[in-house]
C-alpha positions, -999 to 999 in steps of 0.1 A, spaced: 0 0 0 11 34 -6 29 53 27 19 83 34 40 106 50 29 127 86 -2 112 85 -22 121 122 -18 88 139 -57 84 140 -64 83 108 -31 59 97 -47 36 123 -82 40 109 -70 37 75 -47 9 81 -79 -9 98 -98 -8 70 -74 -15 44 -68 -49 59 -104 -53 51 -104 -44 17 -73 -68 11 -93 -94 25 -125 -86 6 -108 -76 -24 -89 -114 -18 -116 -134 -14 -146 -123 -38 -124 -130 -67 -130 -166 -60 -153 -183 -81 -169 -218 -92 -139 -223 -114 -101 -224 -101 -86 -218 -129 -106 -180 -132 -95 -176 -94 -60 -186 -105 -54 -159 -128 -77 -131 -110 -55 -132 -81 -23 -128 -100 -22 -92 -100 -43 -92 -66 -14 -109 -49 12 -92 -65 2 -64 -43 4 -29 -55 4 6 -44 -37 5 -35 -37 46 -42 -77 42 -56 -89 22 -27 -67 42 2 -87 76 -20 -118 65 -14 -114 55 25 -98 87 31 -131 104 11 -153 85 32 -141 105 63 -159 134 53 -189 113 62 -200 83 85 -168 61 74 -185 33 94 -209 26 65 -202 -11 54 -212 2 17 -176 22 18 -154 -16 19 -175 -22 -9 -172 8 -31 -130 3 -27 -133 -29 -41 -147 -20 -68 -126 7 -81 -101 -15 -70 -112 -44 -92 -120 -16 -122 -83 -6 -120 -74 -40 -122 -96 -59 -149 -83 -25 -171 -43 -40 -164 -52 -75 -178 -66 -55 -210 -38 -31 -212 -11 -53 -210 -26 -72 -236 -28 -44 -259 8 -28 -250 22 -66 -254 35 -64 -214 58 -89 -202 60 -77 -170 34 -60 -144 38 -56 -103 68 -72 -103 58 -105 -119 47 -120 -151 20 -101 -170 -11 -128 -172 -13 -121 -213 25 -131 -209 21 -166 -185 -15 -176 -196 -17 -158 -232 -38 -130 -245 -76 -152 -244 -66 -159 -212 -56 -122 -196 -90 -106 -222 -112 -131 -199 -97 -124 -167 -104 -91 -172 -139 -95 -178 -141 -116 -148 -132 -86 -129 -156 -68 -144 -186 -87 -136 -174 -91 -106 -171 -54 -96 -208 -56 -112 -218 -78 -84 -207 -53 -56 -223 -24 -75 -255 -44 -73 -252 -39 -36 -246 -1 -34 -277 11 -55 -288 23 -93 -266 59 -82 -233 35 -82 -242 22 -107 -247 50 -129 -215 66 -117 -193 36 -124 -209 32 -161 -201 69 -169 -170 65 -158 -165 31 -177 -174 48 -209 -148 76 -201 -122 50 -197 -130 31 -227 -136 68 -249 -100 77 -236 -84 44 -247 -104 49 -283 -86 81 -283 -51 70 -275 -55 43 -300 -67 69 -324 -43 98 -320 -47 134 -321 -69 151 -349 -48 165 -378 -38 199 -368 -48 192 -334 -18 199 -308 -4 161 -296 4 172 -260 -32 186 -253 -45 156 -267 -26 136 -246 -35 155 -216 -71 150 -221 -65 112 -227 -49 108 -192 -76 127 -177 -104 101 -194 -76 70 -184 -67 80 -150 -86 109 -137 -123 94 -140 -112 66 -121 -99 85 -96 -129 112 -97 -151 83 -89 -132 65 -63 -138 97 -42 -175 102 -53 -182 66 -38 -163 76 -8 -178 106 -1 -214 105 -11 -220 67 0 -207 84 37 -230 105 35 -206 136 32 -224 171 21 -227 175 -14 -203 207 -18 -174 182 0 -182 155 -26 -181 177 -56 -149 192 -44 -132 156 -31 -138 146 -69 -125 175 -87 -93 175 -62 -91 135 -68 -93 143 -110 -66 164 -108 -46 141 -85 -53 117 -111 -38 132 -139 -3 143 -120 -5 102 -106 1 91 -148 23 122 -155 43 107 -123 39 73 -137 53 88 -172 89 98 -153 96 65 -134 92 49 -168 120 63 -180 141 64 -151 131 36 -128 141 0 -129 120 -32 -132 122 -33 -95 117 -1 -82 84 2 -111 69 -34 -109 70 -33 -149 95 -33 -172 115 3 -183 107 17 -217 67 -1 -223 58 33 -240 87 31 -259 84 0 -277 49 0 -288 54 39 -298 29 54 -274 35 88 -266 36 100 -225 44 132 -215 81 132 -216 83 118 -252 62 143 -261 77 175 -251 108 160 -268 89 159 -298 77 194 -293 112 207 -288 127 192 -315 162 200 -314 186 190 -342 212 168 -316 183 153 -312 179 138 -345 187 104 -341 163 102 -307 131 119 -326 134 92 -350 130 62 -332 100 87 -310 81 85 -341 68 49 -337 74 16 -320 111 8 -312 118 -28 -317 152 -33 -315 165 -36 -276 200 -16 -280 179 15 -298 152 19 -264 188 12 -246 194 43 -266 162 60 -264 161 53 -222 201 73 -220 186 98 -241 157 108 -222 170 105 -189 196 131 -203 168 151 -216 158 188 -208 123 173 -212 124 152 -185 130 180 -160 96 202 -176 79 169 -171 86 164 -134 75 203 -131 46 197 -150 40 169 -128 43 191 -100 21 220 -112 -10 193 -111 -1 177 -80 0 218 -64 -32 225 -87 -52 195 -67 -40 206 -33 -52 240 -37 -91 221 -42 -85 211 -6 -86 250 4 -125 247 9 -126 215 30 -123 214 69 -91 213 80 -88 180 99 -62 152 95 -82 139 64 -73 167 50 -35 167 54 -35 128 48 -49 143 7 -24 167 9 3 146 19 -12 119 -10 -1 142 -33 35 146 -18 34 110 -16 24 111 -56 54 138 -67 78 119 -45 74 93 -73 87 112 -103 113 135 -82 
């Protein structure tokens, strides 16, 4: 699970409470009638993870009545959202590696990681069943953002249209719903005042986006076992992040050699060897941390309206936590 730093010692003991509990939940109802199905759901369950969406919506439930069995619930299934979308992704980015181990499309084959993934989607289906037609409603909008910002990646940008805004709006569909609607669950299923739910999810939105950007550094700088997956993903299938991007934009004439392997998948291993040297050398890697960092300060400055209690600091310090990442 993700540390968070100064956290009031009442809420880290809260929190910690009730993330043994989601472990546990999130454990067990991915067993089914069939082994095999429990097998390969609880590959990336047991690999662990950094729980970020989950610990979100716990801390958004505080706001409310946190007691509420509905809130367990609600982090499983943003929890098992976030995962059934890793079995799918790492299908279509061709992952070998996720969490530290074996992708499933890599151990099992691509059928095999597709299914899994929809396993985890009905699955989350079943919980939502439980929290009422309101969850429900939320997690399909936010389903169809994920799937319209993945349609949009695939796509590209427009002709004419500027790449790194299109990218930008692509990580908020990928990453910022989710995260939107992990605090929407905690807070409103609390029953936290309306004004403190609208506010948790624009603040957790924004968190979201500066969570990839974050996610876009250690991918160039990070090893396999400092990231869980393996250095340079974006790289070889030609997907742009935010770093490769402002490379692109720059377009400096040492950097010939680099902007040409940028321009689409890079197959051969010594030329993302290359490509990896290169950017960690980069000037853009530096604008990317600080644009990194002017999200991560643009979401604490949502927390300006909410009480000030240590729920409160434990966001802000989720976003220290988040920067920490990519610094």
């Amino acid at each position: 699970m993700v540390t968070l730093p100064s956290l009031s010692a009442e809420v880290e003991r809260d929190l910690t409470i009730r993330m043994k509990a989601v472990e546990d939940f999130l454990f067990n109802h991915a067993a089914g009638e069939f082994p095999f199905a429990t097998e390969t759901s609880r590959h990336l369950i047991s690999a662990g993870g950094k729980r970020f969406r989950p610990v979100l919506t716990l801390l958004a439930s505080n706001y409310g009545d946190p007691t509420r069995e509905e809130i367990i619930k609600a982090a499983v299934v943003v929890e098992l959202t976030h995962l059934a979308t890793l079995y799918h992704d790492d299908v279509m980015d061709e992952a070998p590696l996720r969490r530290g181990v074996v992708s499933a499309n890599k151990r099992w084959g691509n059928s095999v990681a597709i299914l899994t993934g929809d396993y985890l989607f009905a699955k989350s289906s079943l919980l939502l069943a439980d929290l009422g037609p309101d969850a429900v409603r939320h997690q399909a909008m936010t389903f169809e953002r994920l799937v319209v910002g993945q349609i949009m990646e695939t796509e590209g940008p427009q002709d004419g249209a500027d790449p790194l805004t299109h990218y930008l709006k692509v990580v908020a569909e990928k990453t910022g719903s989710l995260f939107g609607l992990c605090a929407r669950y905690g807070g409103y299923l609390s029953g936290a005042k309306p004004e403190i739910v609208e506010t948790l999810v624009k603040f957790s939105e924004e968190l979201g986006i500066a969570f990839q950007l974050a996610d876009d550094v250690i991918d160039i700088e990070s090893s396999s076992n400092q990231s869980g997956k393996t250095p340079g993903t974006d790289l070889r299938e030609g997907v742009p992040t935010l770093v490769t991007l402002l490379v692109q934009k720059m377009a400096r004439p040492e950097d010939a050699r680099l902007l040409q392997l940028l321009s689409g998948p890079i197959t051969d291993e010594s030329d993302v060897t290359f490509a990896l040297e290169a950017l960690s050398n980069h000037s853009a890697l530096g604008e990317a941390k600080q644009i990194t960092m002017q999200y991560a300060e643009s979401a604490r400055k949502m927390l300006s309206s909410l009480p000030l209690n240590g729920t409160t600091e434990g966001l802000l310090n989720l976003c220290d936590a988040l920067v920490s990442r990519s610094s």
